[in-house]
FILUMNU-742433 format. One record per residue (C-alpha): residue number from 1; residue in one letter; z, x, y. Coordinates in steps of 0.05 Angstrom, whole numbers, plus 32768, in hexadecimal, padded with zeros to 4 digits. Each point is the difference from the previous one (the first is absolute). Layout:
BEGIN
{pos:NUM; code:A; Z:Z; X:X; Y:Y};
...
//
This chain:
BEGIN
{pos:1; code:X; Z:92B1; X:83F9; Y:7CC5};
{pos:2; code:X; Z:802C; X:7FBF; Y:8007};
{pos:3; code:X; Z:8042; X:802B; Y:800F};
{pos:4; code:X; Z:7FD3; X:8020; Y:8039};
{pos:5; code:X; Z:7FEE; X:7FCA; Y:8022};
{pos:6; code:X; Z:8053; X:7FF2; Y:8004};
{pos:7; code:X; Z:800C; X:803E; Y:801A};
{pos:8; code:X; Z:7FC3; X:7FF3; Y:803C};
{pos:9; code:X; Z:8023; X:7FCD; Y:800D};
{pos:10; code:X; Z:8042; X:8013; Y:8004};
{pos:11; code:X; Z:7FF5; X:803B; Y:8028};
{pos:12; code:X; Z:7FAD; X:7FFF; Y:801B};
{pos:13; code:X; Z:800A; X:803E; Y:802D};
{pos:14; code:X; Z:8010; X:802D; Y:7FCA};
{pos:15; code:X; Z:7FC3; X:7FE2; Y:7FD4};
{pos:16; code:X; Z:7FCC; X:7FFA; Y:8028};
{pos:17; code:X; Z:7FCB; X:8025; Y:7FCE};
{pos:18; code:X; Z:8014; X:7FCD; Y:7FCC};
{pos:19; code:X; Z:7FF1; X:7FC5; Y:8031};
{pos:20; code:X; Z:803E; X:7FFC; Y:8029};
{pos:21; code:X; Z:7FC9; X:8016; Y:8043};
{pos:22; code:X; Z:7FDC; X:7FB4; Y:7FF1};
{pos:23; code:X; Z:8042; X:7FE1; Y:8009};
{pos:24; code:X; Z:8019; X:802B; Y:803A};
{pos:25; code:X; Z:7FC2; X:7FEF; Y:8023};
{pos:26; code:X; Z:8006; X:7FB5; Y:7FEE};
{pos:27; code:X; Z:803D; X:7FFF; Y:8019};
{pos:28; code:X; Z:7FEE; X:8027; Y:803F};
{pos:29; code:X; Z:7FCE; X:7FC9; Y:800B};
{pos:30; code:X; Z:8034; X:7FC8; Y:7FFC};
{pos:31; code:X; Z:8029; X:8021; Y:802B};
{pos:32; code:X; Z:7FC9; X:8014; Y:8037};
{pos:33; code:X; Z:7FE4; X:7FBA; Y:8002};
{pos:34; code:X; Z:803D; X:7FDF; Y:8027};
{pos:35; code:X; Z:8002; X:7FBE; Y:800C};
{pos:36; code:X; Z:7FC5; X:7FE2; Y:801B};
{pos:37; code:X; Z:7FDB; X:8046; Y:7FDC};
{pos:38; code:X; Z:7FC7; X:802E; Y:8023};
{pos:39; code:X; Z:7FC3; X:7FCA; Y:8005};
{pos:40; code:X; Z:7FCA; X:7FF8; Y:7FC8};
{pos:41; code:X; Z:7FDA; X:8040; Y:7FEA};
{pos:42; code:X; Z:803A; X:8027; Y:8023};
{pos:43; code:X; Z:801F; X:801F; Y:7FC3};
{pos:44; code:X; Z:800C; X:804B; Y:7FF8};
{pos:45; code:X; Z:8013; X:8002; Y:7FC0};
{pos:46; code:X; Z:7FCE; X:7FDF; Y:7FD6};
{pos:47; code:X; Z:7FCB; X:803E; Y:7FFA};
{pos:48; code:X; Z:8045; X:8025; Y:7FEF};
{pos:49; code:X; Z:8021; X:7FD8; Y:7FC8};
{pos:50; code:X; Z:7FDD; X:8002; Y:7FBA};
{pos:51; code:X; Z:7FDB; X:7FC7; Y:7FE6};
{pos:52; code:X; Z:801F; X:7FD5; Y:803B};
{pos:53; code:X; Z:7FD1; X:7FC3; Y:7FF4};
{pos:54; code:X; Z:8025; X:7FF2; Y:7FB8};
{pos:55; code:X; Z:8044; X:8004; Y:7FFA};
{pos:56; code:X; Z:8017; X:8014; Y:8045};
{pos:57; code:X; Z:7FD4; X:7FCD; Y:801F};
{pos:58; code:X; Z:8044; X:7FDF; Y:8023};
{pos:59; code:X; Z:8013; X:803D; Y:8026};
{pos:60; code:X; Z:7FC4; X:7FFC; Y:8023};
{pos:61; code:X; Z:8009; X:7FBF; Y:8018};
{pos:62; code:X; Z:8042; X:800A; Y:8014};
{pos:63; code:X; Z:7FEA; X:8040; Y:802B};
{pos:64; code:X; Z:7FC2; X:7FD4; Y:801E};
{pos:65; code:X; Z:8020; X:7FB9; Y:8007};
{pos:66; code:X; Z:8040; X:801D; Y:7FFD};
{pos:67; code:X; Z:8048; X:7FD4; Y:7FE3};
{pos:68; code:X; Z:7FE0; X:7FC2; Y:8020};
{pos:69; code:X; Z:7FBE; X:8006; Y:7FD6};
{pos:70; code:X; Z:801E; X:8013; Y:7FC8};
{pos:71; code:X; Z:8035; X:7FBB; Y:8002};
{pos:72; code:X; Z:7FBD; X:7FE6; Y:800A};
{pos:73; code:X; Z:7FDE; X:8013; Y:7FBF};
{pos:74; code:X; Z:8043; X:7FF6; Y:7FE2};
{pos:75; code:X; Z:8005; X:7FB8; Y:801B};
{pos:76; code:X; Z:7FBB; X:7FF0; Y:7FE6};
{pos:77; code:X; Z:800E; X:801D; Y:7FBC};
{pos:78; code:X; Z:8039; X:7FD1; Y:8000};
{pos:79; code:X; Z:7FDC; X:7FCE; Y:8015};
{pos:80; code:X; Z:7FD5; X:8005; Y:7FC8};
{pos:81; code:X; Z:8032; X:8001; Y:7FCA};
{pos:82; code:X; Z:801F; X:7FC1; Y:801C};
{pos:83; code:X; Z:7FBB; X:7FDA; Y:7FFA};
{pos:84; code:X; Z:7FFC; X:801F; Y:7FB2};
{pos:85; code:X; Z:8045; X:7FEC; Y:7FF8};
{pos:86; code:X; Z:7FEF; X:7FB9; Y:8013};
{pos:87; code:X; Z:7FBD; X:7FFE; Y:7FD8};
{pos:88; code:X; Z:8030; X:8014; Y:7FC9};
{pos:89; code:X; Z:802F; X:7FC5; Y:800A};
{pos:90; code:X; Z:7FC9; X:7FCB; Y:8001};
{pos:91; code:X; Z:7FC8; X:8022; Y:7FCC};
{pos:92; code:X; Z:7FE8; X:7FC6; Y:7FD8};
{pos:93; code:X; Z:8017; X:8016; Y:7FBF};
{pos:94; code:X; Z:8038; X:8038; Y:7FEC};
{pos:95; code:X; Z:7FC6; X:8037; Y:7FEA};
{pos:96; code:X; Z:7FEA; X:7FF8; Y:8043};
{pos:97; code:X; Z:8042; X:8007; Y:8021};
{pos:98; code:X; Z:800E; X:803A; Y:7FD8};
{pos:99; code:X; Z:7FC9; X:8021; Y:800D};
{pos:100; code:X; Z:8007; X:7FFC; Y:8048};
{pos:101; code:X; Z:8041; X:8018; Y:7FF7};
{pos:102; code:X; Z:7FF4; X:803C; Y:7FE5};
{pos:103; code:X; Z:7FCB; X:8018; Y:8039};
{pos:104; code:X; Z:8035; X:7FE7; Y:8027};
{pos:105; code:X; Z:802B; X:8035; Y:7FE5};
{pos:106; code:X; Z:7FD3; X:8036; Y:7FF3};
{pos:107; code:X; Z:7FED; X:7FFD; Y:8054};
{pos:108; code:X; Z:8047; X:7FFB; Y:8015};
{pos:109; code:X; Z:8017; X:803F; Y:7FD6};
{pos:110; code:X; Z:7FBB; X:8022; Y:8012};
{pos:111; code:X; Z:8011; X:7FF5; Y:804B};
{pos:112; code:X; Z:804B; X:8014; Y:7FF4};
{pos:113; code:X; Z:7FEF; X:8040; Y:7FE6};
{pos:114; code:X; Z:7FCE; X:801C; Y:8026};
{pos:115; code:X; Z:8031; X:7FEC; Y:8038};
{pos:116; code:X; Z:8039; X:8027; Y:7FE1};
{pos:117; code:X; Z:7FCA; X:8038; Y:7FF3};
{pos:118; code:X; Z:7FEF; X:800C; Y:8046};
{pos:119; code:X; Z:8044; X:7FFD; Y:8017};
{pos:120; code:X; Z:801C; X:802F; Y:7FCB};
{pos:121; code:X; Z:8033; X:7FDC; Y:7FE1};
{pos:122; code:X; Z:7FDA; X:7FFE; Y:7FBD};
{pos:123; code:X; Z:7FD2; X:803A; Y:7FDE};
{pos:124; code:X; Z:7FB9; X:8000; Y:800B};
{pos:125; code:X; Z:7FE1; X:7FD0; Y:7FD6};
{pos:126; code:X; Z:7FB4; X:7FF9; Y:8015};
{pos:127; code:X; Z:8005; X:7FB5; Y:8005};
{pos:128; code:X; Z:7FD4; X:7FE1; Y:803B};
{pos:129; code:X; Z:800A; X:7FCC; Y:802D};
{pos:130; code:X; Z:7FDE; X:7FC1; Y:7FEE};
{pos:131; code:X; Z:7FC1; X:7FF7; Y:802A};
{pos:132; code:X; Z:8007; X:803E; Y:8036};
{pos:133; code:X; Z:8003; X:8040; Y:7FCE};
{pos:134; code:X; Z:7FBD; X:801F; Y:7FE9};
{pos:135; code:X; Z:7FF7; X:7FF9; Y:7FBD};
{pos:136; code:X; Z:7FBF; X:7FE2; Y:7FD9};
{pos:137; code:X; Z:802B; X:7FE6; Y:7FBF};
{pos:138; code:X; Z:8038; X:7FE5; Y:8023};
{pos:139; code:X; Z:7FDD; X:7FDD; Y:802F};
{pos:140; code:X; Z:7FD7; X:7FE0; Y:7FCA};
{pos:141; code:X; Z:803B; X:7FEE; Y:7FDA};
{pos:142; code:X; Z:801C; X:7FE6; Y:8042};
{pos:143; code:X; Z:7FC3; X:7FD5; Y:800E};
{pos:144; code:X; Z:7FFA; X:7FE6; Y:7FAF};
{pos:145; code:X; Z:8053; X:7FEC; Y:8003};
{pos:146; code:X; Z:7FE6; X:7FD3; Y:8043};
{pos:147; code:X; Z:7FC3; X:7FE5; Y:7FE0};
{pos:148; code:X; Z:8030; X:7FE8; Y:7FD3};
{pos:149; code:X; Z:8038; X:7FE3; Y:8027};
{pos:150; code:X; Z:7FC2; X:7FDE; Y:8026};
{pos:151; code:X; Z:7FE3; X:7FDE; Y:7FC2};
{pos:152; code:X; Z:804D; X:7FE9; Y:7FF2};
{pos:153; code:X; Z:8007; X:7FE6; Y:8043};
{pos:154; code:X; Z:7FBB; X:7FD2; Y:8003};
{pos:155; code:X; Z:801D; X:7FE8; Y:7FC0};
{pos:156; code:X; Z:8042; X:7FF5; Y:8029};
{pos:157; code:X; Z:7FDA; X:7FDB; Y:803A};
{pos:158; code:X; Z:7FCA; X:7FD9; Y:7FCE};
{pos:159; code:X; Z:8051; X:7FE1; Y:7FDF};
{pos:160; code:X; Z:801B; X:7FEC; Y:8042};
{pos:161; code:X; Z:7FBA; X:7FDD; Y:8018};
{pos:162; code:X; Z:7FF6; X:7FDA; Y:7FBD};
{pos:163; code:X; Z:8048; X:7FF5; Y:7FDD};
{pos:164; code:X; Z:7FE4; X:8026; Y:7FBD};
{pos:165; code:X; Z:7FF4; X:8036; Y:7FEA};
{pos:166; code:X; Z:7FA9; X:800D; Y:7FE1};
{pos:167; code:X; Z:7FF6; X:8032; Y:7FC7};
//
């Protein structure tokens, strides 16, 4: 099974029962969208990939927003990292830095390889993107990991307004 998925993505066109036709057609749809892309609701190949709303969520963008959007939704992804990063650095205590730290990490390799998955340079993986992808349980997830980060960063804010830190 795993040594299939390397040989998708080393050669898709000669795989496409095995799943090398999802990645050809997310990679037709990156290609298609240009640089500005066709307009919202303009994509042709989202009733054609498989199971676009999960994994192959990105391609679609890029073929509707085009690159542009998709530096967009990158910027903002970065964006966000950089604010965990500095929630991170200035947590009131070193569980809650290290917690934060570790969402920190598990969003930037979540966004990295569902990148790297829609632009074939790694094998399919399944992995969504953070907060765009369909996908009940890792949108929950997604949404507890922020609940936390917020309850760390009140405690953050409540430091900096009073000097201490409460229990």
């Amino acid at each position: 099974f795993r040594l299939r998925r390397i040989l998708v993505r080393l050669n898709p066109e000669e795989h496409t029962e095995e799943g090398g036709y999802q990645v050809l057609q997310g990679l037709y749809a990156v290609g298609s969208g240009g640089f500005f892309g066709k307009g919202l609701g303009n994509s042709a190949q989202k009733m054609i990939i498989p199971e676009v709303q999960n994994d192959m969520i990105l391609s679609i963008v890029c073929e509707e927003l085009g690159v542009f959007g998709a530096i967009i939704v990158l910027a903002l992804f970065g964006l966000l990292l950089y604010r965990l990063m500095f929630i991170a650095q200035n947590a009131p205590d070193m569980y809650g830095s290290l917690v934060v730290t570790g969402i920190f990490a598990h969003m930037a390799l979540q966004v990295v390889l569902n990148v790297a998955v829609v632009l074939n340079l790694i094998p399919t993986t399944g992995i969504t993107l953070p907060f765009i992808s369909y996908g009940g349980s890792s949108v929950m997830t997604t949404m507890i990991m922020f609940f936390i980060i917020q309850g760390i960063y009140i405690r953050l804010q409540h430091k900096n307004q009073t000097g201490s830190l409460r229990n």
